[in-house]
C-alpha positions as CSV (number, residue, x, y, z in Angstrom):
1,X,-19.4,-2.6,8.9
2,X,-21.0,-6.0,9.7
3,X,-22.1,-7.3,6.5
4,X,-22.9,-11.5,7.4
5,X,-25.9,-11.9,6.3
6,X,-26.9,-8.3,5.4
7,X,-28.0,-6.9,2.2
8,X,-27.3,-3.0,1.9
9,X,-27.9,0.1,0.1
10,X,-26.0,2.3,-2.1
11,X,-26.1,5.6,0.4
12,X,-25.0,2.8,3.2
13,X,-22.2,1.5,0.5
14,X,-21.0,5.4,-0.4
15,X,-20.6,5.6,3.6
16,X,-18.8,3.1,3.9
17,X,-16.3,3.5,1.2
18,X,-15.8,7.3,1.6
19,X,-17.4,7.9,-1.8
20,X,-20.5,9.3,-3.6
21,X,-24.1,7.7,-4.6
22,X,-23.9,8.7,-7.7
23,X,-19.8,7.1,-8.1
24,X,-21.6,3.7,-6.5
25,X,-24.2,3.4,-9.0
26,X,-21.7,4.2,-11.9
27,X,-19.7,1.3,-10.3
28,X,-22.3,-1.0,-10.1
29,X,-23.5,-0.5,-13.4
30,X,-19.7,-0.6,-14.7
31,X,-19.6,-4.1,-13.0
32,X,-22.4,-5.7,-14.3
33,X,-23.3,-5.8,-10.8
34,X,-26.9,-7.0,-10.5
35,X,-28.5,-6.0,-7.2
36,X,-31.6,-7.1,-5.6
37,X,-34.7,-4.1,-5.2
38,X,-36.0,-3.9,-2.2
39,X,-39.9,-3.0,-1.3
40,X,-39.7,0.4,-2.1
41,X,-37.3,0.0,-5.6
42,X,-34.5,0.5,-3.6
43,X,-31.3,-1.2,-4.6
44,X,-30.3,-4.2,-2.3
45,X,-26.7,-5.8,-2.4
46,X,-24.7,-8.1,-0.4
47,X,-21.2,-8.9,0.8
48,X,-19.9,-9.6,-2.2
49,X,-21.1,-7.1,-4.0
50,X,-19.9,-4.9,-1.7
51,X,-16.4,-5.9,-1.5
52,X,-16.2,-5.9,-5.5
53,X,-17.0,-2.4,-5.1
54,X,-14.5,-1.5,-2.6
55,X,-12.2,-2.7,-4.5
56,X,-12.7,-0.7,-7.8
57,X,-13.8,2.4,-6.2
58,X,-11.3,2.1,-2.7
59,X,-12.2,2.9,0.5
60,X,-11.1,5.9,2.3
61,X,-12.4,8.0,5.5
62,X,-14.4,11.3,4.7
63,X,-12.7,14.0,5.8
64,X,-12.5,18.1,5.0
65,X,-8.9,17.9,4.8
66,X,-8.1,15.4,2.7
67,X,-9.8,14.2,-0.6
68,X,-10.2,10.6,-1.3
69,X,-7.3,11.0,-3.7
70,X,-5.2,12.3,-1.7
71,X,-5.3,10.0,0.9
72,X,-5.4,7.0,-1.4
73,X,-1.4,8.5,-2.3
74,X,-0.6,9.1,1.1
75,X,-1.1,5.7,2.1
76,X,1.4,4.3,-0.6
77,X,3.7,6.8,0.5
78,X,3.2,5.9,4.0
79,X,3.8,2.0,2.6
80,X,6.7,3.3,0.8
81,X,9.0,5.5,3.5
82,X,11.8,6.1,1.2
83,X,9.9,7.6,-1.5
84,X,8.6,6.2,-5.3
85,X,10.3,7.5,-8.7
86,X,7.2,9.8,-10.1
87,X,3.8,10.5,-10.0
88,X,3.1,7.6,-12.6
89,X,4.1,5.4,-9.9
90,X,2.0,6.9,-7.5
91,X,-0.9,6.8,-9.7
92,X,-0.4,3.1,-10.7
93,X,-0.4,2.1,-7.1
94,X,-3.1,4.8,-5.6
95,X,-5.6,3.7,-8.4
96,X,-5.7,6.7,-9.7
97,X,-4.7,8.9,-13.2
98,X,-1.4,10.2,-13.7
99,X,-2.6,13.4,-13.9
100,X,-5.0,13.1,-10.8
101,X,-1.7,11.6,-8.9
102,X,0.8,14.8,-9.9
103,X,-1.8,17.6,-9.2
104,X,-2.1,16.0,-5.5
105,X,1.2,15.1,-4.8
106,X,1.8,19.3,-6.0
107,X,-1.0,20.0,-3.3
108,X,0.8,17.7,-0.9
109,X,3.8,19.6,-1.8
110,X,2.4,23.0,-1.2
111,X,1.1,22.2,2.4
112,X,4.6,20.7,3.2
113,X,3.1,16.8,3.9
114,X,5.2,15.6,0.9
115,X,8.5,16.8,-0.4
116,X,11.1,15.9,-3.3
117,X,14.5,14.9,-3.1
118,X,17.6,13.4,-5.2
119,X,19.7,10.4,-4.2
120,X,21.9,8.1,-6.0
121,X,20.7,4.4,-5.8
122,X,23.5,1.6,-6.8
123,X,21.8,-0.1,-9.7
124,X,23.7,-1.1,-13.6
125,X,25.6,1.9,-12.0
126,X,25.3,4.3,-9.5
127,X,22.6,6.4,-10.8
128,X,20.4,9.9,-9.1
129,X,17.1,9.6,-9.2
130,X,14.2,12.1,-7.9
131,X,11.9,10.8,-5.6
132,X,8.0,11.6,-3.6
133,X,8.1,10.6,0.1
134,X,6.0,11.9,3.1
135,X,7.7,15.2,4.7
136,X,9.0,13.9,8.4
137,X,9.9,17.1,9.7
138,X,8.0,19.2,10.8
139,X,6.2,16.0,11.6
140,X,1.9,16.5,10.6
141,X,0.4,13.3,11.2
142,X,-0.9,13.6,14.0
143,X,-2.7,9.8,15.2
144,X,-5.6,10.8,13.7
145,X,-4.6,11.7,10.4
146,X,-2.0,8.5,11.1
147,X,-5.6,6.7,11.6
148,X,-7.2,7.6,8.4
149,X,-4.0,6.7,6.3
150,X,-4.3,2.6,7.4
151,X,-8.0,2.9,7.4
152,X,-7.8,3.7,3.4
153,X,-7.5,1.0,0.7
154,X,-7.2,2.7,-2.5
155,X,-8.4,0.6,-5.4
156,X,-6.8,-2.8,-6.5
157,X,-9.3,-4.1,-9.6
158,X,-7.7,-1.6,-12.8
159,X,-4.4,-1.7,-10.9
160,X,-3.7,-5.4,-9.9
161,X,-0.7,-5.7,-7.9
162,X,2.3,-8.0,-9.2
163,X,1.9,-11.5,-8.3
164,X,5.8,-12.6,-9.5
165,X,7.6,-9.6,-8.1
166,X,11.4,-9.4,-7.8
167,X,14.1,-7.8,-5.7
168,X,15.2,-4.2,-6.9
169,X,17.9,-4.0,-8.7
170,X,19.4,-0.9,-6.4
171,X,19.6,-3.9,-3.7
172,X,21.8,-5.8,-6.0
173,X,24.6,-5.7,-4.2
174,X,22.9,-7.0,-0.9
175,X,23.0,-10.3,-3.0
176,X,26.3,-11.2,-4.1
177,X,26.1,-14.7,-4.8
178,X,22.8,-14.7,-6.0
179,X,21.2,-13.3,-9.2
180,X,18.3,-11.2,-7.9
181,X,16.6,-12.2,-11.3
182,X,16.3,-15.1,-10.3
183,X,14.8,-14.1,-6.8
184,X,11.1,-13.6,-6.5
185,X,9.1,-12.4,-3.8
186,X,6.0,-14.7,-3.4
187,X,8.6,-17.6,-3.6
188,X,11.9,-16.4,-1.9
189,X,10.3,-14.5,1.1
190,X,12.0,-15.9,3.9
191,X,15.8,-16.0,2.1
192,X,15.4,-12.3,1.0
193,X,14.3,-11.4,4.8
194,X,17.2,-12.7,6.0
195,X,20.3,-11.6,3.8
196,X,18.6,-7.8,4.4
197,X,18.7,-8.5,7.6
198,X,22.1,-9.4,8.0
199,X,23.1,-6.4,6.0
200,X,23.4,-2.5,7.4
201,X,21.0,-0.7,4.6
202,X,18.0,1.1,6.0
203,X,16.8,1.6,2.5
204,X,17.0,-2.1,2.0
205,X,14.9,-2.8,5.8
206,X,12.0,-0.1,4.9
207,X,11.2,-1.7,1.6
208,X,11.4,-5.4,2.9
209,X,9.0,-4.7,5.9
210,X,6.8,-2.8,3.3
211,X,6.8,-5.5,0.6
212,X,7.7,-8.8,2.2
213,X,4.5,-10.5,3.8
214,X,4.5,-11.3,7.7
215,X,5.0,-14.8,6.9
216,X,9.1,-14.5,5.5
217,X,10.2,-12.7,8.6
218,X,8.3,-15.8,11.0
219,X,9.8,-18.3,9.1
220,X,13.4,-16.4,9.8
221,X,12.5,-16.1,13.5
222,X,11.6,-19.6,13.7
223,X,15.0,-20.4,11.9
224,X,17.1,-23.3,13.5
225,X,19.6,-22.9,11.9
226,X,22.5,-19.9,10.3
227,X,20.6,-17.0,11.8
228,X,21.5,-15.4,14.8
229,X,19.8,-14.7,18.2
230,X,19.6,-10.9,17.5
231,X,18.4,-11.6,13.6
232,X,15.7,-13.9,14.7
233,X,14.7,-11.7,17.4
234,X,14.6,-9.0,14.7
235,X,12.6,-10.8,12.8
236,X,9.9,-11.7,15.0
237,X,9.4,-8.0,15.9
238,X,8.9,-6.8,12.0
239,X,6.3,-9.4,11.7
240,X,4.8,-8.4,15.0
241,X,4.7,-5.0,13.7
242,X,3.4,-5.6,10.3
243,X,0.8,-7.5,11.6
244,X,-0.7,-4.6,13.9
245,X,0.1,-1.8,11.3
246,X,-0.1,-2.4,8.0
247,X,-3.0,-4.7,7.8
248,X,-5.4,-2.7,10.2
């Protein structure tokens, strides 16, 4: 939606987010958001009202075979290949209840899109842990359901994402002669990016292209020195990747 210079309405707003009227004015009135009225009464809001209400409600594609909550957790799963803990997790970063989060990853469940499985992660000590991750085979998405994942945004004002994030401590031993406490993502970027890379754990790869901004693997590709051809070349492709993916 071109909004420079525009002013719109709620039913143009609910459109664009995926969502309801009635859920718009709720938000708005929630927000202390206080719109313009147009000739006819109508409520009138701008740019920035807008993108204040996308990011408490989310935005998400309207579909009939997906609700909004259910693709606001498929797109964390889709950010989060190997899988997350529980469906608090989920709920924390879909922007939705716990509750709300369990009964759709059950749906998911049912129509085999997501599934449940056991692994032991190395963390204190080698510990199994059951976790949520999209089902891969038989494969579902199809490119347009594939579409409608990266096209949703699911809320990010009640459920802030970290700004001092740090290394997981199952990737512990990816780091031995650092303490990963001491490592944290908005600061150490580039030297996380490149002792994963150097390192033969897939686990470790799918949650450092998912987490780590395009920025960390450039400044590895563009590396003078102590990384390899082959790493830098790596490197460059992730953030090539990431850059056509996971922010469209």
């Amino acid at each position: 939606m071109n909004m420079q210079g525009r002013r719109f309405s709620t039913p143009e707003i609910a459109s664009y987010l995926g969502t309801t009227v009635p859920r718009v004015h709720r938000a708005i009135s929630k927000l202390g958001i206080a719109p313009e009225r147009g000739p006819k009464g109508h409520l009138r809001l701008g740019p920035e009202d807008v993108d204040r209400l996308a990011a408490h409600l989310g935005q998400a594609p309207k579909r009939v075979d997906f609700s909004r909550e259910e693709l606001f957790v498929l797109s964390v799963l889709w950010r989060h290949p190997f899988g997350l803990r529980s469906g608090r997790a989920a709920a924390r970063l879909a922007g939705v209840q716990p509750a709300t989060a369990l009964k759709v990853l059950r749906s998911l469940e049912a129509r085999a899109m997501v599934e449940r499985y056991a692994t032991t992660v190395a963390e204190i000590r080698p510990t199994e842990v059951v976790l949520w991750k999209i089902r891969l085979s038989p494969y579902w998405i199809t490119e347009d359901i594939a579409k409608a994942i990266r096209a949703t945004a699911p809320p990010t004002v009640t459920h802030p994402r970290r700004t001092d994030r740090s290394v997981p401590r199952r990737f512990k031993h990816l780091f031995w002669n650092t303490d990963i406490a001491h490592l944290a993502i908005d600061t150490h970027g580039p030297s996380i990016v490149a002792s994963i890379l150097e390192q033969d754990d897939t686990d470790a790869l799918a949650w450092a292209v998912m987490t780590l901004p395009p920025h960390a693997f450039r400044r590895v590709a563009n590396a003078q020195r102590g990384v390899t051809p082959e790493i830098r070349k790596l490197a460059a492709d992730i953030a090539d990747y990431q850059e056509q993916w996971l922010t469209s």
